[in-house]
Backbone as CSV, one residue per row, in Angstrom:
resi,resn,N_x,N_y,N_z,CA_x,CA_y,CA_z,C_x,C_y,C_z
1,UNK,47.386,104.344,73.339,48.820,104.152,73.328,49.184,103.048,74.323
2,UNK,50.354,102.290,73.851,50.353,101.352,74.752,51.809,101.469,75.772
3,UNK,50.757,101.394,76.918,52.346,102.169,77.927,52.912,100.471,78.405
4,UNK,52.860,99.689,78.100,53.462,98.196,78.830,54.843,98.258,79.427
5,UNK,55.502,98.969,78.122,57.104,99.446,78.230,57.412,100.243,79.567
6,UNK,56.423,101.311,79.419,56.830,102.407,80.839,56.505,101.680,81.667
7,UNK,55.469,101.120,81.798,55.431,100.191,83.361,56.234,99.549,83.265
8,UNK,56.763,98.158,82.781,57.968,98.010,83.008,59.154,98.387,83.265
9,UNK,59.127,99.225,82.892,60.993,100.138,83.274,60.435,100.677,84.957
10,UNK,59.455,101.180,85.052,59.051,101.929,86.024,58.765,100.465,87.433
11,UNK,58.532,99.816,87.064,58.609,98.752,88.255,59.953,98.041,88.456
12,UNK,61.090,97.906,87.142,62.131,97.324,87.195,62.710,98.382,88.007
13,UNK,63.001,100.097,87.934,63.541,100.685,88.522,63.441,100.402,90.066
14,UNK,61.861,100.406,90.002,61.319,100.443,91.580,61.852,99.307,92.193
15,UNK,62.275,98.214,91.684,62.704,97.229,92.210,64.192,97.278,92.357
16,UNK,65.006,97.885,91.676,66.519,97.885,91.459,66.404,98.699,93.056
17,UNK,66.214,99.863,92.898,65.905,100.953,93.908,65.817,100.036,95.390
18,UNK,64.631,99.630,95.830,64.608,98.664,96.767,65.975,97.900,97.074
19,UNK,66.310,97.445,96.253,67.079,96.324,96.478,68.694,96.596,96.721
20,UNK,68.559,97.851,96.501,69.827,98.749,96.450,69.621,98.936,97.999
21,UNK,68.535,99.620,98.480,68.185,99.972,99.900,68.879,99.115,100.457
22,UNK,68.307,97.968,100.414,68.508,96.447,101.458,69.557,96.450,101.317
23,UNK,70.565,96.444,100.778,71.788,95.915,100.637,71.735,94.733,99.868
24,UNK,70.668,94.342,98.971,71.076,92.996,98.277,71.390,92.951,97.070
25,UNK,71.258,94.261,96.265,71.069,94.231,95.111,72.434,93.783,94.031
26,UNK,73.801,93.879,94.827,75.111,93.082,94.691,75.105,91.383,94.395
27,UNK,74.391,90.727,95.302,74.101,89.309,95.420,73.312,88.832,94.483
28,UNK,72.418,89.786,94.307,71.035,89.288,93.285,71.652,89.378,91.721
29,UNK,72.483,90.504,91.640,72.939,90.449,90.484,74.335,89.594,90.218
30,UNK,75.267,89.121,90.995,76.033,87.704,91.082,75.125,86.789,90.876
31,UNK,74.147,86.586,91.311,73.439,84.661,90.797,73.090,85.057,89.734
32,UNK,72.543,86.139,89.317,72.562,86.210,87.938,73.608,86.052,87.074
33,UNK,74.411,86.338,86.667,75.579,86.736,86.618,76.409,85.099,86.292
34,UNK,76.274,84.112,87.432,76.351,82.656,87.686,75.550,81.778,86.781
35,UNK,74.303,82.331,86.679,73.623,81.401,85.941,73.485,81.265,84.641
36,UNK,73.649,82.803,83.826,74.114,83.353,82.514,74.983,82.677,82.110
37,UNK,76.352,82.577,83.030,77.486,82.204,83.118,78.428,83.433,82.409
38,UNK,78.077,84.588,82.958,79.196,86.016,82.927,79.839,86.322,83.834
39,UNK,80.301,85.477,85.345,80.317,85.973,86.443,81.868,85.393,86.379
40,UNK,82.780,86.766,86.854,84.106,86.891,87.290,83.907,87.784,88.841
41,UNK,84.828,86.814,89.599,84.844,87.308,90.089,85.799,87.959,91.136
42,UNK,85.369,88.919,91.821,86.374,90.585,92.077,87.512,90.536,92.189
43,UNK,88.148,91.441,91.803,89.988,90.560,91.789,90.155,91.526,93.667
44,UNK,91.158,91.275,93.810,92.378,91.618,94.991,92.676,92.746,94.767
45,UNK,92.175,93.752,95.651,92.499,95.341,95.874,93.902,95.680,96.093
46,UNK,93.816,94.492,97.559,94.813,94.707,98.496,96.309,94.822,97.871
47,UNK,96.832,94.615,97.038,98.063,94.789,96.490,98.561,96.186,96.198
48,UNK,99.441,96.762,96.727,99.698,98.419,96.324,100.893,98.452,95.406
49,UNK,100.475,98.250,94.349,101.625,98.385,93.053,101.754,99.578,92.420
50,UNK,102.440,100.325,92.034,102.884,101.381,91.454,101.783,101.914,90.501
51,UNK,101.624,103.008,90.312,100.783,103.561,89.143,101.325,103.110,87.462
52,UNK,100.749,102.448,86.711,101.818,102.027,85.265,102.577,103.441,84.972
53,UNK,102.124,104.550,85.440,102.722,105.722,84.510,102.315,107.224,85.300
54,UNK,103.649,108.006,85.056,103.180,108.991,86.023,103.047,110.348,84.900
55,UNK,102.122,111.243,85.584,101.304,112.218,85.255,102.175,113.468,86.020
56,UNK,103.200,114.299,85.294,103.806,115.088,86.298,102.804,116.067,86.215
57,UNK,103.180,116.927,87.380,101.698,118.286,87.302,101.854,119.021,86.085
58,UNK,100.732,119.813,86.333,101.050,120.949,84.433,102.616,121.913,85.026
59,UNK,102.444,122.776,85.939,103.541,123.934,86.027,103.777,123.886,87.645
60,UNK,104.776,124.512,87.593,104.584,125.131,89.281,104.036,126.196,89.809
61,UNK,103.979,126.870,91.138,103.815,127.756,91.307,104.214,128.517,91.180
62,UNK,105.854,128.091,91.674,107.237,129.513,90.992,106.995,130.107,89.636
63,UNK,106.804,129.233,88.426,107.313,129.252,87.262,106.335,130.617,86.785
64,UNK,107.153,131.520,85.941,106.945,133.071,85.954,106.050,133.013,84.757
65,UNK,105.311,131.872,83.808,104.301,131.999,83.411,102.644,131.397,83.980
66,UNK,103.236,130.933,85.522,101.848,130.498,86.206,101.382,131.656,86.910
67,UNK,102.108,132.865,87.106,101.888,133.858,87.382,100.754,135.166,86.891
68,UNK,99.652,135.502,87.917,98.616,136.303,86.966,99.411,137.849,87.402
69,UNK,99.255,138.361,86.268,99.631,139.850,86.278,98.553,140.682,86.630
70,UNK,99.216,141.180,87.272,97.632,141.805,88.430,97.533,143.347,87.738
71,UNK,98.043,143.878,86.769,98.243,145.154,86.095,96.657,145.471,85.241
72,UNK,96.040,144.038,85.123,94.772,143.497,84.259,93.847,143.674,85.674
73,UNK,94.291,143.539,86.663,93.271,143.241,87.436,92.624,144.500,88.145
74,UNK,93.302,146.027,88.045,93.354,146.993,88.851,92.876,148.299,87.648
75,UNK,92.336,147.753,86.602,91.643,148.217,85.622,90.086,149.459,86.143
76,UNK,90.236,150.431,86.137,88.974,151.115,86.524,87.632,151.444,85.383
């Protein structure tokens, strides 16, 4: 059987892995990235603009169907 494939994946990992360690593995994949010519790059965090759209919660706590009836719970 021919394992060529598993060694390869298995040394590419080993190498991603490493390179992750070092801290380079960000850089290495930008020149790549540059030379392909796929490379955008990172936009501006720093801006605190509104969420497009808000998510109100499901219920409250008050509301008399968020309530567990404890009549279920005291069952012998």
């Amino acid at each position: 059987m021919n394992l060529t494939w598993f060694y390869f994946h298995v040394v590419l990992a080993t190498i991603i892995l490493v390179k992750d360690y070092n801290g380079t593995l960000e850089d290495a994949l930008n020149d790549f990235e540059k030379k392909i010519g796929l490379y955008t790059p990172p936009a501006d965090t720093t801006i605190n603009a509104p969420p497009p759209f808000y998510i109100p919660p499901i219920q409250d706590i008050d509301d008399e169907e968020s309530r567990i009836d404890s009549n279920f719970a005291n069952t012998k």
